[in-house]
Backbone as JSON Lines, residues from 0, in Angstrom:
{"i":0,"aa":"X","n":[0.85,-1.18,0.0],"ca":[0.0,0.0,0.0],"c":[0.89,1.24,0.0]}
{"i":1,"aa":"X","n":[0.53,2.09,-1.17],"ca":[1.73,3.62,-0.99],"c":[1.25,4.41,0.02]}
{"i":2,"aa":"X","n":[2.35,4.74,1.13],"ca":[2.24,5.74,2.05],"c":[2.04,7.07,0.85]}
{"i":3,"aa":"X","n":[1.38,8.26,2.13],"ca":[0.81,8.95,1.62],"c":[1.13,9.79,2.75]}
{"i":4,"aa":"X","n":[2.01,11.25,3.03],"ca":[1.88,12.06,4.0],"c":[0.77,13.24,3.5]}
{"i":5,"aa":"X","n":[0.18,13.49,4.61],"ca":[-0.9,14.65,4.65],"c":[-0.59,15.76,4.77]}
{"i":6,"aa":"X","n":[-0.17,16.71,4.0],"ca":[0.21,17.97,4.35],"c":[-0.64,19.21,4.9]}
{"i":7,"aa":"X","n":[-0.91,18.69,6.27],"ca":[-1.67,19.72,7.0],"c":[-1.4,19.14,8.43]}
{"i":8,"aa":"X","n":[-2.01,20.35,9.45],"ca":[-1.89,20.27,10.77],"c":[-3.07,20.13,11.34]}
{"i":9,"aa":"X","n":[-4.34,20.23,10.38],"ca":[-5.89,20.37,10.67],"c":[-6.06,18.97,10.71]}
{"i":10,"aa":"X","n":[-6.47,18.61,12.18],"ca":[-7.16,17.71,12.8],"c":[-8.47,16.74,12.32]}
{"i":11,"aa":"X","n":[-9.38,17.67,12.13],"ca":[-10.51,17.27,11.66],"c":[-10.12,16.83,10.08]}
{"i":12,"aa":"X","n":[-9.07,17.71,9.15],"ca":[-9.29,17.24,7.47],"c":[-8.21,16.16,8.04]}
{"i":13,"aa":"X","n":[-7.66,15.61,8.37],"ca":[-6.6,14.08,8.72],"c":[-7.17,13.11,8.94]}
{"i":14,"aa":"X","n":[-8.53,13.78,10.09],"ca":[-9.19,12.4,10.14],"c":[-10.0,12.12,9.0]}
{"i":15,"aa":"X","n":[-10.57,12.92,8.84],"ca":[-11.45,13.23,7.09],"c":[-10.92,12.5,5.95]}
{"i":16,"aa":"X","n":[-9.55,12.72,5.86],"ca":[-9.18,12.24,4.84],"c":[-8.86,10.6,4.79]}
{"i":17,"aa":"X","n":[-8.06,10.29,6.47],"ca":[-7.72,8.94,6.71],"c":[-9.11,7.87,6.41]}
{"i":18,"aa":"X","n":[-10.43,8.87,7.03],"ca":[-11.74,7.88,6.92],"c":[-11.87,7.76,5.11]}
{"i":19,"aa":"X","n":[-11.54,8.39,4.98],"ca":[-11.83,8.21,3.02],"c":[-10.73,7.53,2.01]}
{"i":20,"aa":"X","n":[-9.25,7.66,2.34],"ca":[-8.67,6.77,1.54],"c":[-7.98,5.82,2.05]}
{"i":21,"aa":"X","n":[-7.64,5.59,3.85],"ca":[-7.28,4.47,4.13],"c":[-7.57,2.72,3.84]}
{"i":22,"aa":"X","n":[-8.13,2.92,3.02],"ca":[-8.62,1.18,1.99],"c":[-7.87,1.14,0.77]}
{"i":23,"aa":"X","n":[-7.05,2.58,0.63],"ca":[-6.32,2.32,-0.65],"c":[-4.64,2.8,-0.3]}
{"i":24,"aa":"X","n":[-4.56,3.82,0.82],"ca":[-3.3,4.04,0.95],"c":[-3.1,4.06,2.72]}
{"i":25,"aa":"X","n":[-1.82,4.02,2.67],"ca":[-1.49,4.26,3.52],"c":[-0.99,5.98,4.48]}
{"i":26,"aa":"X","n":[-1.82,6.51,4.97],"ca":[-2.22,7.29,5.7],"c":[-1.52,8.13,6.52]}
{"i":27,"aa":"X","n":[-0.65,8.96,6.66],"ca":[0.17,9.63,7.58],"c":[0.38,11.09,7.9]}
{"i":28,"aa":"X","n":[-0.24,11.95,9.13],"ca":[0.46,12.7,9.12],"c":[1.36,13.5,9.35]}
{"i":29,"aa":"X","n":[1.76,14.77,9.03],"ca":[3.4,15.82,8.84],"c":[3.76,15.23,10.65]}
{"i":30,"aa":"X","n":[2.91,15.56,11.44],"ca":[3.59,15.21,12.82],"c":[4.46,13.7,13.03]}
{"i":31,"aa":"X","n":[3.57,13.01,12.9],"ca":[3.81,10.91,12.31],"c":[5.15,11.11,11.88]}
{"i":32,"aa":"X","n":[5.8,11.83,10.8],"ca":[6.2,11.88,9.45],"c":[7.36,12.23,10.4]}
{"i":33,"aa":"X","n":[7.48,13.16,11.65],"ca":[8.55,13.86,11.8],"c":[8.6,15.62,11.26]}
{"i":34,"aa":"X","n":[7.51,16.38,10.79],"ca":[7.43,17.64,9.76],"c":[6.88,18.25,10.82]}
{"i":35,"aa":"X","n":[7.24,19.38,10.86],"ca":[6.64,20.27,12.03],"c":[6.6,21.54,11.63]}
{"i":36,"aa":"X","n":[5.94,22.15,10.57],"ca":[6.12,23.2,9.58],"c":[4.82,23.91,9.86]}
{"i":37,"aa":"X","n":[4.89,25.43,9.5],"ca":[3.95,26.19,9.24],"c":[4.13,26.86,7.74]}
{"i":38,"aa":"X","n":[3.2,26.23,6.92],"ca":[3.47,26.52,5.28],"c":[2.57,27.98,5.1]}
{"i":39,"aa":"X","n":[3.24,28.75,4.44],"ca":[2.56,29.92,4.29],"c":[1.7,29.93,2.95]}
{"i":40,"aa":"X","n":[0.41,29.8,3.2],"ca":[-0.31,29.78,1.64],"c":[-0.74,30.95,1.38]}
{"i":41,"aa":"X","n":[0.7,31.49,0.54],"ca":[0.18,32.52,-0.33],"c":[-0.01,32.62,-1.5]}
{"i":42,"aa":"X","n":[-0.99,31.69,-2.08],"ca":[-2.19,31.52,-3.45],"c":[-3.05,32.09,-3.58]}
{"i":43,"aa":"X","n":[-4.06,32.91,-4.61],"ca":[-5.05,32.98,-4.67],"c":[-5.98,32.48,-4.88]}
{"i":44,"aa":"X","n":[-5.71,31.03,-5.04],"ca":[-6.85,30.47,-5.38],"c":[-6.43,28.9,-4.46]}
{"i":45,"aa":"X","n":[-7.33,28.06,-4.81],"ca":[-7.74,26.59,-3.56],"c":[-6.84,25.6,-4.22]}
{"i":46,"aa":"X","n":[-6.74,25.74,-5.57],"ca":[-5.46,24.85,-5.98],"c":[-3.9,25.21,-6.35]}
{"i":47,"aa":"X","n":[-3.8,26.33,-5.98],"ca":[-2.84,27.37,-5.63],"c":[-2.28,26.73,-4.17]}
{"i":48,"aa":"X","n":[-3.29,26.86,-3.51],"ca":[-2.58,26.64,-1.88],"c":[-2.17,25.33,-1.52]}
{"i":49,"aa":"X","n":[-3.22,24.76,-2.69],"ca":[-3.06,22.9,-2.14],"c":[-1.79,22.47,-2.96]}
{"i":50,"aa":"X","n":[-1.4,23.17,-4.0],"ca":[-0.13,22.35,-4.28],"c":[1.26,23.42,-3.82]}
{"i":51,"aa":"X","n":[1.28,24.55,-3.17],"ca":[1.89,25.06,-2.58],"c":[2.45,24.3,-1.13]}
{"i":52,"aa":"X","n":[0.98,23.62,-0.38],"ca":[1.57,22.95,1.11],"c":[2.27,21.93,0.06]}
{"i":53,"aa":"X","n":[1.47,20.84,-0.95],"ca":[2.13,19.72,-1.19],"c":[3.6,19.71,-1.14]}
{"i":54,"aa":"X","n":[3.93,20.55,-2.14],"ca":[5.05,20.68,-2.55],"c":[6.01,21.62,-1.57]}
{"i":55,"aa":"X","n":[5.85,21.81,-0.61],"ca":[6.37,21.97,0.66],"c":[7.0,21.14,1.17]}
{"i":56,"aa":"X","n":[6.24,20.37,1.59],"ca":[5.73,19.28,2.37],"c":[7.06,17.58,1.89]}
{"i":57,"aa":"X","n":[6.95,17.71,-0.18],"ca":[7.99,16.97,-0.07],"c":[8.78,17.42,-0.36]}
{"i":58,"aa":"X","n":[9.17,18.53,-0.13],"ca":[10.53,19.07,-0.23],"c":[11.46,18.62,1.43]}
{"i":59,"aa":"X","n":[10.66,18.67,2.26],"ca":[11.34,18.23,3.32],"c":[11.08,16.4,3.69]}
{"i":60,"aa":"X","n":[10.6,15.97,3.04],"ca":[10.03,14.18,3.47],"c":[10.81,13.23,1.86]}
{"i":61,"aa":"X","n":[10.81,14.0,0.66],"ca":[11.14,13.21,-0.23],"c":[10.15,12.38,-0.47]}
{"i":62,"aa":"X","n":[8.63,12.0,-0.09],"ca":[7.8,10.87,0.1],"c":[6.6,11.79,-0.96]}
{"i":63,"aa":"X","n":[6.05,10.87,-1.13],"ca":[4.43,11.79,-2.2],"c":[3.32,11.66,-0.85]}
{"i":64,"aa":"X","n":[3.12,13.35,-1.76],"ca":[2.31,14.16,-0.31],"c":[1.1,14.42,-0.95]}
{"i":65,"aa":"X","n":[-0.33,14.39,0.02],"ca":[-1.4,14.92,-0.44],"c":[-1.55,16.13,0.73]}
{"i":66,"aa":"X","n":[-2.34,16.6,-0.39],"ca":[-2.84,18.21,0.53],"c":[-4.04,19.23,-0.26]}
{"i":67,"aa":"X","n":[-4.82,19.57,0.9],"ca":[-6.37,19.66,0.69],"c":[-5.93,21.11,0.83]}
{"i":68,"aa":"X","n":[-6.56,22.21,-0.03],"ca":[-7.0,23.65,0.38],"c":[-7.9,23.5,0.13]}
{"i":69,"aa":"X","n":[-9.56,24.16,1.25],"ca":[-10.58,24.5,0.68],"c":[-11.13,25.57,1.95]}
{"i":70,"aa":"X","n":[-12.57,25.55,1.33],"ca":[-12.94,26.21,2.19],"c":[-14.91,26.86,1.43]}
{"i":71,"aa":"X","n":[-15.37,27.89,2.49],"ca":[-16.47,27.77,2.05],"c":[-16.46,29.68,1.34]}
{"i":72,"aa":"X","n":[-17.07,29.41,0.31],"ca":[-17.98,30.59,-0.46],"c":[-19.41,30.75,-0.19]}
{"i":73,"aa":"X","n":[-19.79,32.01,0.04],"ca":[-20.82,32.39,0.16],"c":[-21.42,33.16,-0.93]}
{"i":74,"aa":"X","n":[-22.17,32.93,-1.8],"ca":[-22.5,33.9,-3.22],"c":[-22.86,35.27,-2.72]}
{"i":75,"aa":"X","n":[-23.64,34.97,-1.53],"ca":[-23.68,37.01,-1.35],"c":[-22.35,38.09,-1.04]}
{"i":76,"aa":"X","n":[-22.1,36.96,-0.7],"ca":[-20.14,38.3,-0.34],"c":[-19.23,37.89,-1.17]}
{"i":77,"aa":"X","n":[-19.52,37.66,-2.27],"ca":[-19.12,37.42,-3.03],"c":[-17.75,36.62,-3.14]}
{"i":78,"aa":"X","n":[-18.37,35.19,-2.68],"ca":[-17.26,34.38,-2.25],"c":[-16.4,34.51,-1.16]}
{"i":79,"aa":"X","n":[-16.48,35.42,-0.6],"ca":[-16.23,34.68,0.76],"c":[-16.87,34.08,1.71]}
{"i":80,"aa":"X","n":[-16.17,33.72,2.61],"ca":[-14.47,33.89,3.18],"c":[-13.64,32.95,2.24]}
{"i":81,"aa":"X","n":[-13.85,32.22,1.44],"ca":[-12.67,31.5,0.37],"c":[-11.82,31.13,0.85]}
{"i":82,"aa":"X","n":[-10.71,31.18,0.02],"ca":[-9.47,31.12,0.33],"c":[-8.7,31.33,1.9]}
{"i":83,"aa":"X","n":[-9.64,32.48,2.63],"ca":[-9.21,33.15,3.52],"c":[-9.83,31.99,4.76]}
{"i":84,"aa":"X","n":[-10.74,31.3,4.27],"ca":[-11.9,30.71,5.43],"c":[-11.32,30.38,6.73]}
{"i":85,"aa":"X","n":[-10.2,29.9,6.7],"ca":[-9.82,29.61,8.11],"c":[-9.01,30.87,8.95]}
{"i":86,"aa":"X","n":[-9.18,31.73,8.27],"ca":[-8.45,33.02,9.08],"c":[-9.04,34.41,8.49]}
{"i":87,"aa":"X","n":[-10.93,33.96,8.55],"ca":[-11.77,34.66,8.13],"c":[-11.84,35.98,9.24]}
{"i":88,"aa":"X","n":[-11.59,35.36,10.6],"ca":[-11.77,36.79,11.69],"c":[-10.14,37.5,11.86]}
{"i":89,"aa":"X","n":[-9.15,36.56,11.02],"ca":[-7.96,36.78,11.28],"c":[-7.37,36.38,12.25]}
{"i":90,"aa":"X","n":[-8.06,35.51,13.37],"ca":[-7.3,34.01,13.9],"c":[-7.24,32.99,12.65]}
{"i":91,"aa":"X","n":[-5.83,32.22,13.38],"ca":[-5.76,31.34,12.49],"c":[-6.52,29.76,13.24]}
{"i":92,"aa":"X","n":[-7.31,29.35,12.48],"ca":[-8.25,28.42,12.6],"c":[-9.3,28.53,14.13]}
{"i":93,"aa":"X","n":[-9.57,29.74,14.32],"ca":[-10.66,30.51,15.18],"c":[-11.77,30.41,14.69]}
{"i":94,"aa":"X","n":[-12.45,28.83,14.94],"ca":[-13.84,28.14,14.5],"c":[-14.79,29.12,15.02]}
{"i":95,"aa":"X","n":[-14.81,29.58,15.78],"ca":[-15.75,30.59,16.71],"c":[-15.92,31.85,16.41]}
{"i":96,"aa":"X","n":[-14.79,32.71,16.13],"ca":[-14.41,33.76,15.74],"c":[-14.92,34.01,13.93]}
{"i":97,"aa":"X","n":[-14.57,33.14,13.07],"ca":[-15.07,32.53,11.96],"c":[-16.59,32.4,11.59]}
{"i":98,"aa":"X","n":[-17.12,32.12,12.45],"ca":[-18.64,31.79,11.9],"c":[-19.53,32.89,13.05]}
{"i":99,"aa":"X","n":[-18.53,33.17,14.03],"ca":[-19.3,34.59,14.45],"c":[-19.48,35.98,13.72]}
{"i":100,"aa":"X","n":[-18.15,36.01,12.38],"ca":[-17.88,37.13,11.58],"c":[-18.84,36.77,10.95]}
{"i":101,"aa":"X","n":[-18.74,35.2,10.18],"ca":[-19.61,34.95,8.99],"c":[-21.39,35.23,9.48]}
{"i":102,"aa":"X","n":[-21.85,35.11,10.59],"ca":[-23.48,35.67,10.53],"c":[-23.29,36.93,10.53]}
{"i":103,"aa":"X","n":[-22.82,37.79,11.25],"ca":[-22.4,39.16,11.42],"c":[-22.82,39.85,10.15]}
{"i":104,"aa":"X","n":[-21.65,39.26,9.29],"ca":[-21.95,39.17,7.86],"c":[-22.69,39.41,7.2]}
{"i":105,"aa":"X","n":[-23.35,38.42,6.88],"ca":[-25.03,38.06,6.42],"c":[-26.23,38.21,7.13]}
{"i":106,"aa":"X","n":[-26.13,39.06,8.78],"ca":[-27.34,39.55,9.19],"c":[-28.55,39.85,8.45]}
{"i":107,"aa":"X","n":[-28.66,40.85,7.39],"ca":[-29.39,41.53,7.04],"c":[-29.84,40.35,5.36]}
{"i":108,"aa":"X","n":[-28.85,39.65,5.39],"ca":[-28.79,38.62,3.9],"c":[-30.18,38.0,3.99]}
{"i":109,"aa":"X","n":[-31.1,38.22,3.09],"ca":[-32.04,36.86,2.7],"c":[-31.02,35.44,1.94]}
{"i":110,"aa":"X","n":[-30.32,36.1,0.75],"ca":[-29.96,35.15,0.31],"c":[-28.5,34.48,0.91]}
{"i":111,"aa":"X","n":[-28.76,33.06,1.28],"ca":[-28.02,32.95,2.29],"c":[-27.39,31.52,1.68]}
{"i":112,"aa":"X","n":[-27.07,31.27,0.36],"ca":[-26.41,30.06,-0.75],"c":[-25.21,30.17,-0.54]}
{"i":113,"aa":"X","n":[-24.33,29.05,-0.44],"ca":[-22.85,28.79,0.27],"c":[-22.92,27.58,-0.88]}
{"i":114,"aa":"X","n":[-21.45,27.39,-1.0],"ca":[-20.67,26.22,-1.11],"c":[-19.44,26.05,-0.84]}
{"i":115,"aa":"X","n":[-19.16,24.63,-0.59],"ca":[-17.52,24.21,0.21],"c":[-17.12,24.05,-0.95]}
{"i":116,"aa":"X","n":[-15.85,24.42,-1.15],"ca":[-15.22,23.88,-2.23],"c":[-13.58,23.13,-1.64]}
{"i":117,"aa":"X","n":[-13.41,22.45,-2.05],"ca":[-12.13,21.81,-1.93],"c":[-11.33,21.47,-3.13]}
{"i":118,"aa":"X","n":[-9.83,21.48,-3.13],"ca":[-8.98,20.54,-4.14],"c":[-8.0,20.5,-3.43]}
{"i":119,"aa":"X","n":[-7.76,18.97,-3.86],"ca":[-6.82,18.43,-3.56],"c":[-5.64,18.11,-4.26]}
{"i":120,"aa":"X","n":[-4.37,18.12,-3.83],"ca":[-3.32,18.35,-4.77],"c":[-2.42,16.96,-4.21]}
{"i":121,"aa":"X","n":[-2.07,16.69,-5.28],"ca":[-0.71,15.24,-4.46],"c":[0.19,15.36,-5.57]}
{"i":122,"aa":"X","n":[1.32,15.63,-4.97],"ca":[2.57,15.81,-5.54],"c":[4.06,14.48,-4.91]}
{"i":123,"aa":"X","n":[4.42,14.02,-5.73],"ca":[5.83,13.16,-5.57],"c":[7.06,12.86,-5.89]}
{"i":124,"aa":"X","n":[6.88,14.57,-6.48],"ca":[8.84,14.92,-7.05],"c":[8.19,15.02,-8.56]}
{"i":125,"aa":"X","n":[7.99,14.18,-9.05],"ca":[7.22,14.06,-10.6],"c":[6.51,14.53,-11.07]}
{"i":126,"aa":"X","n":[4.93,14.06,-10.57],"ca":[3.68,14.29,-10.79],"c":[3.13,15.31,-10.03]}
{"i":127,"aa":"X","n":[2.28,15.94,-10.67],"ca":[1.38,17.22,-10.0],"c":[0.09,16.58,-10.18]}
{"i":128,"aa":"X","n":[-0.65,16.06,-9.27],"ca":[-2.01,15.77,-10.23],"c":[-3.11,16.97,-8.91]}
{"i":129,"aa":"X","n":[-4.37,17.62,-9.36],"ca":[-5.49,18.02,-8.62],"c":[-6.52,17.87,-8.75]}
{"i":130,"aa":"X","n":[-7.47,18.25,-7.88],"ca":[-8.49,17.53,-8.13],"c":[-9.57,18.37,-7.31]}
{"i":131,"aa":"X","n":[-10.62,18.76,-8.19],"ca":[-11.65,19.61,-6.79],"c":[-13.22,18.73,-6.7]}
{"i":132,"aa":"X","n":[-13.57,19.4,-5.84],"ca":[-15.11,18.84,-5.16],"c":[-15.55,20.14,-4.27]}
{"i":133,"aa":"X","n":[-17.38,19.94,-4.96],"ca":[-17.95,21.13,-4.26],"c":[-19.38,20.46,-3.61]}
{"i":134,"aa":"X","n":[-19.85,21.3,-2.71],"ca":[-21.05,20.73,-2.15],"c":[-21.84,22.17,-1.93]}
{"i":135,"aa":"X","n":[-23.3,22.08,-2.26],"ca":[-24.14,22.99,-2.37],"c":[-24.38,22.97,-1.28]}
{"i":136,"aa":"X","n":[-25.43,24.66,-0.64],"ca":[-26.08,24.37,0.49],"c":[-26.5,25.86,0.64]}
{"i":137,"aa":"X","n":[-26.73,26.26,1.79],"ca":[-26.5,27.71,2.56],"c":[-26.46,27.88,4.04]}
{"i":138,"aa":"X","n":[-25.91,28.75,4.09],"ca":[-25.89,29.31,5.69],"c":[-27.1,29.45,6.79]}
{"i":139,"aa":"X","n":[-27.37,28.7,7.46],"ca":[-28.11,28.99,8.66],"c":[-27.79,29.74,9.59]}
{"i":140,"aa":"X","n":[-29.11,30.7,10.39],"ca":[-29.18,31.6,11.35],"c":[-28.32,31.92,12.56]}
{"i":141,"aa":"X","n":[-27.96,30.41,12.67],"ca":[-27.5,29.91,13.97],"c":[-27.07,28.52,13.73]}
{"i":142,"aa":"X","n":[-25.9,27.84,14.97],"ca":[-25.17,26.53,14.64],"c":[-26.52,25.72,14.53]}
{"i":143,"aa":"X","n":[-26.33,24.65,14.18],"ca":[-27.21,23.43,14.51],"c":[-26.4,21.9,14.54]}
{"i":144,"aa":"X","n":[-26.18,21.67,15.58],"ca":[-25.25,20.37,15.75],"c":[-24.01,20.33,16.09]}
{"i":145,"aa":"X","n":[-22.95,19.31,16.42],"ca":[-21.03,19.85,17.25],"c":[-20.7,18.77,16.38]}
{"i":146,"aa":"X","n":[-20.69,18.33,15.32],"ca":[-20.2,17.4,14.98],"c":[-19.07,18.16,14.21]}
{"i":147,"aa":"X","n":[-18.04,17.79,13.42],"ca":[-17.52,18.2,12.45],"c":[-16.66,19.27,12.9]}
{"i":148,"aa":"X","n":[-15.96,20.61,12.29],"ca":[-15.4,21.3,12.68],"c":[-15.52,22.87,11.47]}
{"i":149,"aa":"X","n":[-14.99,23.97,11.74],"ca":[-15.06,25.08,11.27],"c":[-16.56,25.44,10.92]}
{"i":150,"aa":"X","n":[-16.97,25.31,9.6],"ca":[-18.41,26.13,9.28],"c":[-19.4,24.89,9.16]}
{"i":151,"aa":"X","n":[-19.29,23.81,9.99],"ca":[-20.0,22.85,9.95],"c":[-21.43,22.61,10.39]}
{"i":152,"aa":"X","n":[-21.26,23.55,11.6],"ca":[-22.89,23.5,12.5],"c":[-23.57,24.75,11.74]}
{"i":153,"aa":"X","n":[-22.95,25.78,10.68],"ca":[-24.11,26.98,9.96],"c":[-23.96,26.36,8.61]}
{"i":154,"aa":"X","n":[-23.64,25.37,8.3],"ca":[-23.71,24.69,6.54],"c":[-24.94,23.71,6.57]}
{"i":155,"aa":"X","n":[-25.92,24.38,5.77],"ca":[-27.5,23.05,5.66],"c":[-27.25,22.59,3.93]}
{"i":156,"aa":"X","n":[-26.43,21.5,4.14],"ca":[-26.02,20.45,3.35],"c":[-28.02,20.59,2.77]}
{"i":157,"aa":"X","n":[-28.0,20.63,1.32],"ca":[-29.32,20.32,0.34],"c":[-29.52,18.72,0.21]}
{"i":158,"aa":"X","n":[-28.0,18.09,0.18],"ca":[-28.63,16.82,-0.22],"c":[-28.86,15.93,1.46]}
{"i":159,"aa":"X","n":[-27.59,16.31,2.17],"ca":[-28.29,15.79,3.38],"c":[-29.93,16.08,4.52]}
{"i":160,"aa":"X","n":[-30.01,17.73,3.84],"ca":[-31.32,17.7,4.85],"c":[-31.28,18.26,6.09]}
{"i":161,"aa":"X","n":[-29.52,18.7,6.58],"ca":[-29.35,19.04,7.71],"c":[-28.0,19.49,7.49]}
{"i":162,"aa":"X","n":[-27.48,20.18,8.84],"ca":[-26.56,20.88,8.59],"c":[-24.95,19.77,9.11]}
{"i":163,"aa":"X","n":[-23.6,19.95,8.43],"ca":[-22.79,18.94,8.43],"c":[-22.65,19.27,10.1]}
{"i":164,"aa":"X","n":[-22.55,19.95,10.75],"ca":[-22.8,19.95,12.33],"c":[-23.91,18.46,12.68]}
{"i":165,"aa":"X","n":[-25.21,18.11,12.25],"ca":[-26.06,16.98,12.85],"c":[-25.08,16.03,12.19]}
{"i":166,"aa":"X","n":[-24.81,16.14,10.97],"ca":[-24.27,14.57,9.9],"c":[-23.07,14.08,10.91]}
{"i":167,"aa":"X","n":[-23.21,12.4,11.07],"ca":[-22.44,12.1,11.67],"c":[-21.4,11.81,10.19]}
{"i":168,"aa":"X","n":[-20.2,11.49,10.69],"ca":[-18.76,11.27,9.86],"c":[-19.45,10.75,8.5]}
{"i":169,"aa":"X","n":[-19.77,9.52,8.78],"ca":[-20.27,8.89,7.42],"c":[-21.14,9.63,6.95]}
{"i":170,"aa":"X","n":[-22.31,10.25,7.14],"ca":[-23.04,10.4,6.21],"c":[-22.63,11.86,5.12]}
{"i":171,"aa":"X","n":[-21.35,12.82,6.27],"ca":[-21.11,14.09,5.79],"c":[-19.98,13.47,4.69]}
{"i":172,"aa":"X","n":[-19.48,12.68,4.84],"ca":[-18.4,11.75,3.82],"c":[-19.29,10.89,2.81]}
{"i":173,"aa":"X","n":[-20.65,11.28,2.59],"ca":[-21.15,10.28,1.52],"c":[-21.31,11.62,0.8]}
{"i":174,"aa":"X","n":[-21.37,12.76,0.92],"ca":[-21.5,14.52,0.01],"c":[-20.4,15.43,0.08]}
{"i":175,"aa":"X","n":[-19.44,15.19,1.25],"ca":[-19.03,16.43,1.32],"c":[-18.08,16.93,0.22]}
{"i":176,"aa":"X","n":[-17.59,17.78,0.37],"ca":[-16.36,18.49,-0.64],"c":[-15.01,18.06,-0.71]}
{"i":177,"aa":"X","n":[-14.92,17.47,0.49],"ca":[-13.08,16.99,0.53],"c":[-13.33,15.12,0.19]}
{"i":178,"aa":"X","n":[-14.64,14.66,-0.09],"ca":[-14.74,13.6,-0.36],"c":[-15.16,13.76,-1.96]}
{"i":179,"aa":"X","n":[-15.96,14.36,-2.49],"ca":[-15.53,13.94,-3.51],"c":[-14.73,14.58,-4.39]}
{"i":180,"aa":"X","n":[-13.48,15.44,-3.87],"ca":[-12.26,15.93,-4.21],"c":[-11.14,14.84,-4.44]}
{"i":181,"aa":"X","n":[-11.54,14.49,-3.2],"ca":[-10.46,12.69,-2.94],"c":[-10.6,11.48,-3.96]}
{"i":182,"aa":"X","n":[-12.36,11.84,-4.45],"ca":[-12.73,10.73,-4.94],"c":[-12.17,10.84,-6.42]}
{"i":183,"aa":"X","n":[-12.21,11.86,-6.56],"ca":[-11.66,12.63,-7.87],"c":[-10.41,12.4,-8.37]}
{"i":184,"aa":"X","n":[-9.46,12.95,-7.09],"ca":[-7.79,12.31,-7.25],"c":[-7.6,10.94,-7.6]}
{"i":185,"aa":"X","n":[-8.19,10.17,-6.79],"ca":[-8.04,8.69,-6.75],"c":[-8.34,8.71,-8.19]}
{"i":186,"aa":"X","n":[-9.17,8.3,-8.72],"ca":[-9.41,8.43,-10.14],"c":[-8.54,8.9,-11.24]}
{"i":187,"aa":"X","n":[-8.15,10.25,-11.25],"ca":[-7.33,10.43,-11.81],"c":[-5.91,9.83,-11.49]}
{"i":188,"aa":"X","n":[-5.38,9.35,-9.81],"ca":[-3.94,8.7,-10.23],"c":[-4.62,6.96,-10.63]}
């Protein structure tokens, strides 16, 4: 089975990702690995950043690295927080701070249409391959559910019915964005 280091420090996308391709690879991450890095993603765009950590990532391991940038768009602010999503209040990964800006935000918004977008990038000295996945939905009033992490409890998933805050692991991994981003890569390598 080819090891696979994860180029990120985010908790929740490691386990995310381990629940989705550990049947085909072998699973590891930068900490596991020995990598103890803070990669600066300065891209403008989600596959910009994701092959920016990758290729970080084996510059110090020599090993083929996957690595997820995403994050959520909102059509009324015209895409944001994007790119920026995890350091939307300007903490860096300030889940609280983040989705307290994001209603703030959209107080006054009727239209309240979001999507996650993700791509994923895996790089191994050679190959560049990416790959994206998006999931429809919009923003709710208020959280609904602790499951999951960042904009999870104000995202009302259309095809689930509820927001990825209620969806337990599996069912937010049968729609979400970093799954079928993954599902995507796989395919293409």
């Amino acid at each position: 089975m080819q090891r696979l280091i994860v180029a990120s420090a985010n908790k929740g996308k490691l386990r995310e990702i381990k629940e989705l391709l550990s049947d085909k690879y072998d699973i590891i991450s930068m900490s596991d690995a020995g990598i103890n890095v803070d990669i600066d993603e300065t891209g403008s765009t989600f596959e910009e950043n994701a092959l920016i950590k990758a290729k970080a990532v084996y510059e110090l391991c020599g090993c083929p690295v996957i690595s997820d940038d995403s994050g959520l768009m909102v059509y009324a602010l015209n895409g944001e927080p994007g790119v920026y999503s995890a350091r939307y209040a300007g903490e860096e990964h300030d889940d609280e701070k983040n989705n307290l800006k994001l209603l703030k935000n959209l107080s006054d918004t009727a239209d309240r249409r979001a999507k996650f977008v993700s791509v994923v990038a895996f790089y191994d000295g050679k190959r560049e391959v990416t790959a994206e996945g998006t999931v429809e939905g919009e923003i709710l009033r208020e959280k609904h559910g602790y499951n999951g992490f960042g904009y999870d409890p104000l995202f009302y998933s259309f095809e689930l019915k509820k927001s990825f805050g209620e969806a337990s692991a599996e069912e937010k991994n049968t729609v979400s964005h970093r799954a079928r981003a993954l599902k995507n890569l796989t395919e293409k390598l």
